[in-house]
N, C-alpha and C positions, 0 to 999 in steps of 0.2 A: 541689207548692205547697200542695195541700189538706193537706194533710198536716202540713207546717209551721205551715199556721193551727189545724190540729185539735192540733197540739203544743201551742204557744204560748196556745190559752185554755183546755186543760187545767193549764196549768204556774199560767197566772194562778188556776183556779177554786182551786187546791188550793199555791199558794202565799199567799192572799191570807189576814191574819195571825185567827186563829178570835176572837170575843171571849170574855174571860175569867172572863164571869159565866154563872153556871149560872141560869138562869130557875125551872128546876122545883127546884134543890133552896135555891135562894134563897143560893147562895156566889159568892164571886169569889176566884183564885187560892186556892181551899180555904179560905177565910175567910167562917164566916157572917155574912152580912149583917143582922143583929139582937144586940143588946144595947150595952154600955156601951163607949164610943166616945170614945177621946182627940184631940184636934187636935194634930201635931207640926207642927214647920217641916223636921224632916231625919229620915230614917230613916223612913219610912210603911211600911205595911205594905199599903196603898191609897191612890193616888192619885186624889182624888175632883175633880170638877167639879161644879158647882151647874146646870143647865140650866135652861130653860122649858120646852122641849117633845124629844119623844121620851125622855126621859130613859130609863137602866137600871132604878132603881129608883126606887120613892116612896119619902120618907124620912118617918117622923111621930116629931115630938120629943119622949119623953114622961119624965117624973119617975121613975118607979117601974116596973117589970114589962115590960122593953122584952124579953118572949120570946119573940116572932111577927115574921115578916121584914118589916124593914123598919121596926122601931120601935126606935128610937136613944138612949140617954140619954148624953148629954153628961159625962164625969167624970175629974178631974185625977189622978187614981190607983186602981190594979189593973181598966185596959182590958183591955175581950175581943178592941180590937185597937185600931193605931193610923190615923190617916186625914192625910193633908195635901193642902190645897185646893189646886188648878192651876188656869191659865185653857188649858192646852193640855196633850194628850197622857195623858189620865186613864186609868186602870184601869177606871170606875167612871164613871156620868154620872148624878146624882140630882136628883131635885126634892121639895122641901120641900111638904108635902099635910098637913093637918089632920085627914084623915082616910081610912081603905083605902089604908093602906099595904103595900109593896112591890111585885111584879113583875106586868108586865101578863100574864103567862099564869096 
């Protein structure tokens, strides 16, 4: 019977699904998390969630030179990748910051 429990929360610890964002190199599914950032409705490349708290990453939305993680420029044409908002089941959980963006580590 030990045995069986010592199976079962071995199968959970290393079944249980990893997340997809890399904290230290600043990517998610091999996509980095910084620069120019399109909104789609289909086909994303990340599925992003907007949070308040715990988020993935800070986001900061800037105009120009978004080359440090976690800094975003918004732009209808030749994205470094694509994003579409969810309210469930995200790639990706961000919150919007004005300032010290990206990962908490």
């Amino acid at each position: 019977m030990k045995k069986l429990i010592l199976a079962l929360c071995l199968f959970a610890l290393y079944a249980a699904p990893a997340s997809a964002v890399d904290m230290v190199g600043c990517t998610a599914k091999g996509i980095k998390l910084y620069g120019k950032v399109k909104v789609v409705d289909s086909f994303p490349d990340l599925r992003v969630q907007v949070v308040d708290s715990f988020p993935d990453l800070k986001v900061e939305v800037v105009k120009a030179f978004p080359n440090e993680c976690g800094k975003w420029q918004f732009v209808d044409h030749f994205p470094d990748f694509k994003i579409q908002f969810v309210k469930a089941f995200p790639d990706l959980k961000i919150k919007y910051v004005s300032a010290f963006p990206g990962t908490s580590q």
